[in-house]
C-alpha positions as CSV (number, residue, x, y, z in Angstrom):
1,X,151.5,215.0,198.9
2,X,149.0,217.1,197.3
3,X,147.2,215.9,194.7
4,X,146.4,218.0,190.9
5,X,142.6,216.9,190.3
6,X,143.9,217.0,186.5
7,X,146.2,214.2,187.9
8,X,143.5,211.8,188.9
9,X,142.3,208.6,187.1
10,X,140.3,205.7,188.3
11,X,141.4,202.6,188.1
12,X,138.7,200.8,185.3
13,X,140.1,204.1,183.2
14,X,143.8,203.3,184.0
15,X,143.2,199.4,183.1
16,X,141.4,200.0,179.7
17,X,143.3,203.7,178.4
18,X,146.6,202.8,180.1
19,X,148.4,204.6,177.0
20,X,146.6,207.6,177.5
21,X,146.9,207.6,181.2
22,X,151.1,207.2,180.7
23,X,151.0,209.7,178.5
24,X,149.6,211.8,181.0
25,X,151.7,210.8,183.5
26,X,154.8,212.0,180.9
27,X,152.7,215.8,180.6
28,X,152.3,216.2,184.4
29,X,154.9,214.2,186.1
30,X,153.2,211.6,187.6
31,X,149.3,210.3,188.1
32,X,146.9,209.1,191.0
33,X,144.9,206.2,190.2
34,X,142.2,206.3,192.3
35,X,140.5,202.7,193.2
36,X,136.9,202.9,195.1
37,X,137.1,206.3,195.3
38,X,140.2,206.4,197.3
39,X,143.8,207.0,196.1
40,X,145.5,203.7,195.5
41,X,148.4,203.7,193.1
42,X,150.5,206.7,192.3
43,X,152.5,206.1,188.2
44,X,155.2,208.1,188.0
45,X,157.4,209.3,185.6
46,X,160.6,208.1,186.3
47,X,163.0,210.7,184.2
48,X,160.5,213.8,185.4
49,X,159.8,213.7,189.3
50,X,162.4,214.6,191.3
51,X,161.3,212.5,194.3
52,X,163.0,209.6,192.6
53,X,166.1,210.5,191.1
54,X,167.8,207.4,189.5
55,X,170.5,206.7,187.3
56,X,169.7,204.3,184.2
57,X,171.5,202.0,186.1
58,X,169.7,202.1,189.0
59,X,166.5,201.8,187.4
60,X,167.8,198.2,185.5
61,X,169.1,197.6,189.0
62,X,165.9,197.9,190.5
63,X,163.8,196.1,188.2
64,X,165.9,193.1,187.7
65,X,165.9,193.0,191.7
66,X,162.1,192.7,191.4
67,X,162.2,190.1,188.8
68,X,164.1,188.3,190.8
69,X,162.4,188.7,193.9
70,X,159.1,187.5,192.1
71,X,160.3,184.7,190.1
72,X,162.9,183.1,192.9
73,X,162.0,179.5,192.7
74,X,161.6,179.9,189.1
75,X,165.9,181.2,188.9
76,X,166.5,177.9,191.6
77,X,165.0,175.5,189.4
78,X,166.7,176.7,186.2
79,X,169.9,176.8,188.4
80,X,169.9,173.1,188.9
């Protein structure tokens, strides 16, 4: 992937501006957050960059997947 140096944010910036930095993510597509001077996280644009093209209900789909995933024994207990 190459990377657009107007793309690049660190990750103090990211944490403390993240309005502005999703906002720049909309304008360009999607954003490198750098972490120790190395790329670590890439935010994305979900509706803008074709790499991942999803349905609306994909993207519920694959969120509430996550939630699930994180908050398991959370869902059992609540089950019982």
């Amino acid at each position: 992937m190459n990377i657009d140096t107007g793309a690049i944010v660190t990750a103090t910036e990211a944490n403390q501006n993240f309005s502005r930095v999703s906002k720049l993510a909309e304008k360009k597509g999607h954003i490198v957050v750098f972490k120790n001077n190395r790329p670590k996280f890439l935010l994305i644009d979900l509706d803008k960059e074709p790499q991942i093209e999803m349905t609306e209900d994909e993207k519920i789909d694959f969120v509430a997947a996550r939630i699930l995933r994180e908050h398991m024994a959370a869902f059992e207990e609540l089950a019982k």
